[in-house]
C-alpha positions in Angstrom: 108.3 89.9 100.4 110.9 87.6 102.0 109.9 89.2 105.6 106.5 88.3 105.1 107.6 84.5 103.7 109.6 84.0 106.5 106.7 85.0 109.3 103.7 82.8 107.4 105.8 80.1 105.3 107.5 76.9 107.0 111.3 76.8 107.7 110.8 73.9 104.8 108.9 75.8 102.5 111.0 78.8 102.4 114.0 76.9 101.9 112.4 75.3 98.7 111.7 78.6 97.5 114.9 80.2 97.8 117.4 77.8 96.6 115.1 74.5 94.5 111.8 75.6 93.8 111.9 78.0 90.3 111.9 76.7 87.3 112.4 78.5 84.2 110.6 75.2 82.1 107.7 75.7 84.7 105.0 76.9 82.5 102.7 78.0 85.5 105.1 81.0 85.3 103.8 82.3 82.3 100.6 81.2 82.8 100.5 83.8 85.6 102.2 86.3 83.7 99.2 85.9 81.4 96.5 85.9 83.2 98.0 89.5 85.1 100.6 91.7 85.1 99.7 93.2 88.3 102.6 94.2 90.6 104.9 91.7 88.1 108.4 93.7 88.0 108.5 95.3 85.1 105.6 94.1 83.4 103.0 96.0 85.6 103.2 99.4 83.7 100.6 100.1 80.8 103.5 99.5 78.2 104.8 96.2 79.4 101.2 94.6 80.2 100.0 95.7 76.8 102.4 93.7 75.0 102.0 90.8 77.7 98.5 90.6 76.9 99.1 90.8 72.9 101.8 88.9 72.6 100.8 85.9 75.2 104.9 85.0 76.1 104.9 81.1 76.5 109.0 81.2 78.2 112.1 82.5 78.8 113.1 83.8 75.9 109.8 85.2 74.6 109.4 87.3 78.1 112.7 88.8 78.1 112.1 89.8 74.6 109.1 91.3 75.9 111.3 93.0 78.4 113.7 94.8 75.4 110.4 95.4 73.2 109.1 97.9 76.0 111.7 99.9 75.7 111.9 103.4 73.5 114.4 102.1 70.7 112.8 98.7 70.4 109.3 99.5 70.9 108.8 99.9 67.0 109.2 96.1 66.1 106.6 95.0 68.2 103.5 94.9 66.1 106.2 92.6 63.9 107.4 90.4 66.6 104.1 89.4 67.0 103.1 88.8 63.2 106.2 86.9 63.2 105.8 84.2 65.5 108.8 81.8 65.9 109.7 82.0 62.3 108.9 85.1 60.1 110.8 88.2 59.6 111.3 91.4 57.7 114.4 90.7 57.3 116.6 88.8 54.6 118.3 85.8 55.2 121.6 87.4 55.6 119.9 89.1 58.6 117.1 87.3 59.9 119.4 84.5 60.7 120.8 85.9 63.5 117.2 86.6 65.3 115.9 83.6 65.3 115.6 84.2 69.3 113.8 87.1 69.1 110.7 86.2 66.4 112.8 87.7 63.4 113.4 91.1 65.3 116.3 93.1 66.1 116.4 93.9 69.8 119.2 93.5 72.0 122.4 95.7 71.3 124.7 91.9 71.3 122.5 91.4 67.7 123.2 94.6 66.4 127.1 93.5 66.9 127.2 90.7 65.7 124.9 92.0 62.8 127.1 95.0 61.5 130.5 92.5 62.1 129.2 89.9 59.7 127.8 92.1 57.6 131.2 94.9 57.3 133.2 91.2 57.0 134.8 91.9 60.2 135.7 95.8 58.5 133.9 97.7 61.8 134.0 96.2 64.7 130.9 95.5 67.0 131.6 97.6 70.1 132.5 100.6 68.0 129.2 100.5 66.0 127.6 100.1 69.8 129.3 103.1 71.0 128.3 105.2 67.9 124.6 104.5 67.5 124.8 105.5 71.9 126.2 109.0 70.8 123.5 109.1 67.8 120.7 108.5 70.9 121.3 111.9 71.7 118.9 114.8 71.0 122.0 116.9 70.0 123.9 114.8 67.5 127.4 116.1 66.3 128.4 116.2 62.3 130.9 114.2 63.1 129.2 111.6 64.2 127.1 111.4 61.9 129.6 111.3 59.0 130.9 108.1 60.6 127.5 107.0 60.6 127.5 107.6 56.7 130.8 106.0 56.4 130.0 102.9 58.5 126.6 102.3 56.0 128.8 102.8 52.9 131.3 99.7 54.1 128.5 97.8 54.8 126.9 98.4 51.5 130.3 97.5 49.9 131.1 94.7 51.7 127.7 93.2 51.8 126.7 93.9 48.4 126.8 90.0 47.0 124.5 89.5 50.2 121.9 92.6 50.1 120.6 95.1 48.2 121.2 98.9 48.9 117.7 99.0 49.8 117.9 96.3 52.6 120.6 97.9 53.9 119.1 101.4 54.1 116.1 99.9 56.4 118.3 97.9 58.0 120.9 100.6 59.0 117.5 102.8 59.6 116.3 100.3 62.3 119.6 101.1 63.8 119.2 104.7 64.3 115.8 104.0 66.0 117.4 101.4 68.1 119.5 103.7 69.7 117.0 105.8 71.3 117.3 103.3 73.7 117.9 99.5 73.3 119.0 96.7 76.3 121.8 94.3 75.9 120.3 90.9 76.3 122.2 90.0 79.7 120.4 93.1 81.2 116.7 92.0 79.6 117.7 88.7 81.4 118.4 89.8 84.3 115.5 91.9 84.6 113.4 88.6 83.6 114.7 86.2 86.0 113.7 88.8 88.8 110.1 89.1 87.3 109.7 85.0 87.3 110.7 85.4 91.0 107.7 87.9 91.5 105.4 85.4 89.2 106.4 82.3 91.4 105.7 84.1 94.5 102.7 85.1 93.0 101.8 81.9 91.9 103.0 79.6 94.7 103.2 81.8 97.8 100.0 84.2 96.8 98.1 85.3 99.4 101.9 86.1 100.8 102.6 87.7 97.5 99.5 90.3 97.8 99.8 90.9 101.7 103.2 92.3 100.4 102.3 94.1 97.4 99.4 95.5 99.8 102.0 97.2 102.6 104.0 98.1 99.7 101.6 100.3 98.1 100.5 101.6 101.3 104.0 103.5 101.1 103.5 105.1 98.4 102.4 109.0 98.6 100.1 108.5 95.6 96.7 107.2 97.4 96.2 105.4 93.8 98.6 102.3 94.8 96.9 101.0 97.4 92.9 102.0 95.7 94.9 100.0 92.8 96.5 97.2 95.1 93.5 96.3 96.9 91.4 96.2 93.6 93.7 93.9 91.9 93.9 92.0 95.0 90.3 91.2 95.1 90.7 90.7 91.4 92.4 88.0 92.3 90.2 86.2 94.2 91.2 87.9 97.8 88.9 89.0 100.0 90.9 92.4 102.4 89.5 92.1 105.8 89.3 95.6 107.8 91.5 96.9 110.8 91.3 95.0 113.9 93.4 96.2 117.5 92.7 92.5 118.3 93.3 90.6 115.6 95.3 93.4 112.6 99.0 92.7 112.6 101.9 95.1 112.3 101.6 95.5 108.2 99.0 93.4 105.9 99.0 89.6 106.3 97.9 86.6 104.9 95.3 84.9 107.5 93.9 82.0 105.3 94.4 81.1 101.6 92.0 84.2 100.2 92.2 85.9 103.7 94.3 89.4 103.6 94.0 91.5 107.0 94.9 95.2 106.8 97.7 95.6 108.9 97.8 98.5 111.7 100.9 100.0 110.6 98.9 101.0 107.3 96.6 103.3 109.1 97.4 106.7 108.6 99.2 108.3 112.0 99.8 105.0 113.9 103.4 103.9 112.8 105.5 101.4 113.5 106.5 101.6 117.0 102.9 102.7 118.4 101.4 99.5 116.4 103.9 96.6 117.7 103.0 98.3 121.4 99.2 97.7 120.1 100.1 94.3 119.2 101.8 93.5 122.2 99.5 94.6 125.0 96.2 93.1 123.4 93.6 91.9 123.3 91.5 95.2 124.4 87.8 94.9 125.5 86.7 98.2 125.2 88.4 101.7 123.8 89.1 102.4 127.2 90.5 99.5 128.2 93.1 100.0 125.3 94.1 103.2 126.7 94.9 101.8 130.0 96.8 98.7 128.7 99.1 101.6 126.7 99.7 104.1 128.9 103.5 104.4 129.3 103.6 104.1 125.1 104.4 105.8 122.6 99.9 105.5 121.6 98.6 109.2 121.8 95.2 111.0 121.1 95.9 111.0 117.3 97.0 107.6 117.0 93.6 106.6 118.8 91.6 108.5 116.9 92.9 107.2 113.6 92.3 103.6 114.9 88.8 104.6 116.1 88.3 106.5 112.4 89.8 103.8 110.7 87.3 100.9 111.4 89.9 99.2 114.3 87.2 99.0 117.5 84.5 98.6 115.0 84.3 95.1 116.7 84.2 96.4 120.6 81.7 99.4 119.5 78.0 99.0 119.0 77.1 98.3 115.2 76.7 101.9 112.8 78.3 104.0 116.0 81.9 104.4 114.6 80.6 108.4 114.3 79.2 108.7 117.2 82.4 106.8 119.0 85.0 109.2 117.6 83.2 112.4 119.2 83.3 110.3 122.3 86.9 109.4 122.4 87.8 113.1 121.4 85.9 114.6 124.4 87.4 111.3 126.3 91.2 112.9 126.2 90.0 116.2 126.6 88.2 115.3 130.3 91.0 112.4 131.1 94.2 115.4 130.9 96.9 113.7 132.3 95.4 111.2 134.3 96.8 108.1 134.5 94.5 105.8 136.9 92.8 103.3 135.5 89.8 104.2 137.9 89.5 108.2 137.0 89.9 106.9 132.8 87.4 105.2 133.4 85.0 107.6 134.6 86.3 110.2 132.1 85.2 107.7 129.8 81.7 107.2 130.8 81.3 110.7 131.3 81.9 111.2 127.5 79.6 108.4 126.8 76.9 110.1 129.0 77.6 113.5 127.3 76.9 112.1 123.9 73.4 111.1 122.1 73.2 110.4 118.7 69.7 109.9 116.4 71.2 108.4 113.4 73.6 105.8 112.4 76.6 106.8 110.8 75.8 107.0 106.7 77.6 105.5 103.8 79.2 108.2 103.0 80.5 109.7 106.1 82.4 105.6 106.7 83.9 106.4 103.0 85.0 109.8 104.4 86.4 108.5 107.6 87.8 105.5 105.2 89.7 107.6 103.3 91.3 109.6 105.6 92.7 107.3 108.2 93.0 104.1 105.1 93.9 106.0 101.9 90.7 104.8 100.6 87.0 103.9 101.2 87.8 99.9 101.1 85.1 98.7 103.4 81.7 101.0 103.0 79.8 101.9 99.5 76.9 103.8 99.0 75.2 100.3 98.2 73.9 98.6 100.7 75.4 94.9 101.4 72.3 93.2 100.0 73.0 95.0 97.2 76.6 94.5 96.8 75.8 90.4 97.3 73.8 91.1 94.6 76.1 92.6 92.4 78.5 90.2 92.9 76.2 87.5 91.9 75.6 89.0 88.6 79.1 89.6 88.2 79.9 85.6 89.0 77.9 85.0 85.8 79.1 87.6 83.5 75.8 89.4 83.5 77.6 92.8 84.5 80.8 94.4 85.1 82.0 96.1 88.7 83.1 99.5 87.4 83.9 101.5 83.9 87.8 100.6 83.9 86.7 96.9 83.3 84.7 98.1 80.5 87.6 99.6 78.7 89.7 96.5 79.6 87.1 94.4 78.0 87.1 97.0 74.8 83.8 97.0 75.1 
């Protein structure tokens, strides 16, 4: 993300960012958090962003709750932390006063110390009731371990017995136990939230720069569902991806106006880094041809022309609905060219496999989604509806007359 700050933000900019510009008062932050989750470290998963979404965090304190509450141990006192708002709780008085930061709930491990301290009168000692309830986690508990558990609820229920009844302290000491399937000390939960409200002011403040790098992030991935996913939310978001370009496509997806995201040429599948900055470098291209000619000497081969040529990249320097038709040609292009390396017998090769070649039909919907696919890790560009229709669909959309696809149905409950 920095990388990609660095080659579209100013000098001035940047600096603001990195050292003055976050605020944890700045309630644009959680604004965005709000209104998505998408890409958010550690409130992207279906956990986190269903709680997000229920719970509406409004600062700080409430999102790095949200942070512990996703958690196995914790997870159990969300429906609670919500009823409670700023001021209920289960708990007693004795209790509930120490979690008046966390809407009446127990969640951080530095509350369950302070909690069986007090209540023991100082008798067990914090760390040691923290060390215990980690051994307790365990799928194979020992017996003696849990004896010391029994012995550590019976001081309690002694020393606390003007404060609580037996009962309170059997579902208070019960919380415990399902707390220690896995609960976060609170410096950890903040940690983890000051990194996510850096991701939500990039994603605020710097967004177009924010998506281009969650796009070539994704593209990473081995599971072709990140980038479908990425450049869904993206659009989501207002962003419109434009397709591969050898003349205009830079190394990895970039910003090129405020809702402007072009996919970069590194994300096609076969080119790589190397091949693409020589791609960058000896542009602008005129024809296929001519792109072969300005790279001989590179590392650019058959496949990695082929995958630009698949991928939608000369779409622009090929006649309209031919990107079919130009593949073939290009294939039985390095097959007549061998090892050839004059400009004047590539070009001949080339308009031989021109000549060779007649096709009757354009290429269809589905065989661009095919070609999309394979060379793209998804069909991003071409539908099987037509662009009038797609307008259309979009207009109806804009005035919440229809929905895009069945996910937004169930995301709407509908």
């Amino acid at each position: 993300m920095i990388k990609v700050l660095q080659e579209n933000v100013s000098k001035q900019d940047l600096k603001e960012f990195l050292y003055y510009g976050m605020s944890y008062d700045d309630k644009q932050l959680y604004q965005q958090v709000n209104e998505s989750q998408a890409n958010i470290f550690q409130f992207s998963g279906n956990t986190a962003s269903g709680m997000i979404q229920r719970a509406v965090p409004q600062n700080f304190d409430e999102l790095t709750c949200l942070n512990a509450l996703s958690r196995p141990g914790s997870s159990f006192s969300f429906d609670d932390f919500v009823a409670n708002g700023t001021e209920g709780s289960k708990y007693p008085e004795p209790i509930s006063k120490f979690l008046k930061d966390s809407h009446g709930c127990i969640l951080f491990q530095e509350e369950i110390m302070k909690l069986v301290e007090d209540l023991s009168n100082g008798k067990i000692k914090g760390n040691y009731a923290r060390g215990l309830l980690k051994k307790l986690g365990k799928a194979n508990k020992k017996q003696e371990d849990l004896d010391a558990w029994d012995k550590l609820v019976n001081t309690i229920k002694e020393e606390a017995k003007s404060k609580l009844t037996n009962a309170e302290i059997d579902e208070f000491t019960a919380d415990l136990i399902t707390l220690s399937a896995y609960s976060f000390n609170k410096s950890h939960a903040a940690a983890y939230t000051y990194v996510a409200c850096e991701t939500l002011y990039m994603t605020r403040y710097f967004k177009s720069c924010f998506w281009a790098a969650s796009l070539a992030y994704a593209a990473t991935k081995t599971d072709k569902d990140e980038i479908k996913d990425a450049v869904k939310e993206a659009r989501k978001d207002g962003f419109k991806i434009l397709p591969p370009d050898v003349n205009s496509s830079k190394l990895h997806f970039t910003p090129l106006s405020s809702d402007e995201i072009g996919f970069g040429l590194n994300e096609i599948k076969g080119v790589g880094i190397e091949p693409a900055k020589a791609i960058i470098e000896n542009g602008p291209y005129e024809s296929i041809v001519d792109f072969v000619i300005k790279n001989l000497g590179t590392k650019v081969n058959k496949k990695i022309t082929l995958a630009l040529v698949g991928g939608g990249a000369f779409d622009n320097l090929i006649p309209a609905g031919e990107r079919r038709k130009y593949l073939k040609i290009t294939e039985d292009f390095y097959v007549n060219k061998k090892t050839s390396k004059s400009p004047d017998k590539l070009r001949e090769a080339w308009d031989k496999a021109v000549d060779s070649h007649e096709f009757d039909s354009k290429t269809s919907p589905e065989e661009y989604m095919e070609l999309e696919k394979t060379f793209l890790g998804g069909s991003f560009f071409h539908g099987v509806f037509s662009d009038d229709m797609v307008e259309k669909i979009e207009k109806l959309v804009s005035l919440n007359k229809c929905l895009r696809d069945f996910n937004e149905i169930r995301e709407e409950d509908r």
